[in-house]
C-alpha positions in Angstrom: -22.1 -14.3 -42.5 -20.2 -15.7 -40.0 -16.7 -14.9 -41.3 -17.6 -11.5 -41.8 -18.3 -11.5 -38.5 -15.1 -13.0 -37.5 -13.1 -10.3 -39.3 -15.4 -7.7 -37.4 -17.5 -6.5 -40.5 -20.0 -4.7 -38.2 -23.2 -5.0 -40.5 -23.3 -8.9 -40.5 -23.6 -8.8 -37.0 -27.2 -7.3 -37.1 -28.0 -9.6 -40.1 -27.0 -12.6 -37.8 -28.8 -11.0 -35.0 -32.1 -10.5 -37.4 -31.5 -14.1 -39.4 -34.4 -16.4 -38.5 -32.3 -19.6 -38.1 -29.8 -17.5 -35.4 -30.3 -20.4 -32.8 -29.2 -23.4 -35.3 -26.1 -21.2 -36.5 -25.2 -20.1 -33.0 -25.3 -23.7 -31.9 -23.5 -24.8 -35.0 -20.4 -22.4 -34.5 -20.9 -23.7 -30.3 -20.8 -27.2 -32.2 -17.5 -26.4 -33.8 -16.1 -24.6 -31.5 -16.7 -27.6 -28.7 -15.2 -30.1 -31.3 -12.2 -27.9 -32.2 -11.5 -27.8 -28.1 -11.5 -31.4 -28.2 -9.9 -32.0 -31.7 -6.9 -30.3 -30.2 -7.1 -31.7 -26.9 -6.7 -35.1 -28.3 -3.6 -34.2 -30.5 -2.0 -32.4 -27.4 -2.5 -35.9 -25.8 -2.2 -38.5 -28.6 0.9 -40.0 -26.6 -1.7 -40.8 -23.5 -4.1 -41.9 -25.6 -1.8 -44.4 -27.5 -1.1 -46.1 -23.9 -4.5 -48.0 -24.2 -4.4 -51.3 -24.5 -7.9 -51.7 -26.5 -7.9 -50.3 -30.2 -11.4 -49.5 -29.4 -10.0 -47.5 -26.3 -7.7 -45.3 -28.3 -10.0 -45.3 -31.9 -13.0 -44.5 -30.2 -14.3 -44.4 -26.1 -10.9 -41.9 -25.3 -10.9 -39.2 -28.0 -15.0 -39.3 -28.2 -14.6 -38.7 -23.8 -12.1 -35.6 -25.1 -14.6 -34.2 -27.9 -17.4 -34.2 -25.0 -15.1 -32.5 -23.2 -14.6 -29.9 -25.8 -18.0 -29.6 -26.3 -19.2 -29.2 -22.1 -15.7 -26.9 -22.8 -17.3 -24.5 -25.1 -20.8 -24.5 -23.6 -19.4 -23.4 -20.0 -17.1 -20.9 -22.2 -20.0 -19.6 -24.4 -22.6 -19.5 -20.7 -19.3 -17.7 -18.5 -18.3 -14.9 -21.7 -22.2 -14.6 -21.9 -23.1 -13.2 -18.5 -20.2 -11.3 -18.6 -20.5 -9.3 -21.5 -24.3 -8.7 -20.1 -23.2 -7.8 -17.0 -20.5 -5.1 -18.4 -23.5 -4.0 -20.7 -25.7 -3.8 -18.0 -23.3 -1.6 -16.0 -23.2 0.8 -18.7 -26.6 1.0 -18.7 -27.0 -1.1 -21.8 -30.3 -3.2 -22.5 -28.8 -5.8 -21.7 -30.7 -8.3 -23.2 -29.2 -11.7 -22.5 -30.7 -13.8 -24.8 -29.3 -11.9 -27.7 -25.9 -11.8 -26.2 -26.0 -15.5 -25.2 -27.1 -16.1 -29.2 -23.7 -14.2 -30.8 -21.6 -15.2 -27.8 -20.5 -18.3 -29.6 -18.7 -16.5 -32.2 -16.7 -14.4 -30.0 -15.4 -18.0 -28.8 -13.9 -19.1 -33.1 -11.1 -16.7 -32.5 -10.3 -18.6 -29.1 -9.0 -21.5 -30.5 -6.0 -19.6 -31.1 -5.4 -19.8 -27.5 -6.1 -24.2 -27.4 -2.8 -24.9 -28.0 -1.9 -22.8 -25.1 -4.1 -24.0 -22.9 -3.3 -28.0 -24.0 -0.2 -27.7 -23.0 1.8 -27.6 -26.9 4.9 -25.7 -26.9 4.9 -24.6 -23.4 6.9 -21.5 -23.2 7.4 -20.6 -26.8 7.0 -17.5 -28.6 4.5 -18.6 -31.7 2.2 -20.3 -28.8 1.7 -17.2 -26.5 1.6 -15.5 -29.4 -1.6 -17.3 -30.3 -3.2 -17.3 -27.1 -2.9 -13.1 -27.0 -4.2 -12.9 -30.6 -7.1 -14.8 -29.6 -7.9 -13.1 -26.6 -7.2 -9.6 -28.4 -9.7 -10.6 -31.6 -12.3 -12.3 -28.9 -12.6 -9.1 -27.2 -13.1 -7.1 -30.4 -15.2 -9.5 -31.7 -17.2 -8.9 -28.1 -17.2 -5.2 -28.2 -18.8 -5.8 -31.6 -21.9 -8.0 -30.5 -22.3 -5.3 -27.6 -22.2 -2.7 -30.2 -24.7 -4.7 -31.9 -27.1 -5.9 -29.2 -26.8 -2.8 -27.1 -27.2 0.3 -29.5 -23.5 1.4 -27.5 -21.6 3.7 -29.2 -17.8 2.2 -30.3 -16.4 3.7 -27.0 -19.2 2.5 -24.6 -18.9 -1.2 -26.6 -15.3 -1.2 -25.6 -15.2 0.0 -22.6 -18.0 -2.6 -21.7 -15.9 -5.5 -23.1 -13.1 -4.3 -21.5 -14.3 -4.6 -18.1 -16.1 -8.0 -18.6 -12.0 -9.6 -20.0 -11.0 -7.5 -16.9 -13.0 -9.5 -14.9 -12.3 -12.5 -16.5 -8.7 -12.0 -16.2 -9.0 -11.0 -12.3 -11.1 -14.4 -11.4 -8.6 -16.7 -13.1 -5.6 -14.3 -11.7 -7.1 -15.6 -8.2 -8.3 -19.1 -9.3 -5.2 -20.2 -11.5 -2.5 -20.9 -9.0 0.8 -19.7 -10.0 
């Protein structure tokens, strides 16, 4: 269900919606997510990790600090896309039912980890990893137009639009937070 959700197959995302276990899969793909963000995080820093002295250090304390990390990561993530995807909806004069959008948001955050690698720091200013990071930030916002679709009752235009003003926001706050 959830990979057809991924590649935007519009019916599963009622069906996930409608599923009785939709808290232990959205907490299961929040799960994964969180552990991808800090599967990649310890790669992108293997070479700081390997400075420990203590095996148990580097084996086990370090990269299990870096997988809570990940997880906190995607839980902050999942929280900050969730109220803003309700608050586009809600200015659109959507239900704007937060509960159901904080329930799907997690799988808006799968196609995100294109962007990890971008944001740990690999490959910093090459093609392939920019390249990932606006793939994932293109399919994340499809993927949120779709649960607003969903959740909503929007039309496709009114799904978009609303998505598009909640990554605009997005991308204004860290334009003025990020410093250049």
């Amino acid at each position: 269900m959830v990979r057809n959700m991924v590649v935007l197959n519009e019916t599963y995302f009622g069906a996930f919606l409608n599923s009785p276990n939709i808290k232990v899969i959205s907490n299961l793909i929040l799960l994964f997510t969180g552990v991808g963000y800090g599967a990649i995080s310890i790669a992108s820093n293997a070479s700081y990790i390997a400075n420990f002295d203590s095996p148990v250090l580097q084996n086990v304390l370090v990269p299990l600090i870096f997988i809570l990390f990940g997880l906190l990561s995607a839980f902050i993530t999942k929280i900050g896309l969730a109220l803003l995807l309700w608050a586009g909806a809600k200015g659109l004069g959507g239900k704007a039912l937060f509960k159901e959008i904080n329930l799907a948001s997690p799988v808006a955050l799968l196609p995100g980890l294109l962007g990890v690698p971008y944001l740990a720091g690999w490959g910093e200013g090459t093609f392939i990893v920019a390249a990932l990071l606006v793939a994932g930030i293109v399919w994340m916002y499809f993927v949120s137009a779709k649960i607003l679709k969903t959740t909503q009752n929007f039309t496709n235009k009114k799904a978009y639009l609303a998505a598009f003003l909640a990554f605009l926001f997005l991308a204004s706050v860290y334009y003025i937070v990020v410093p250049s």
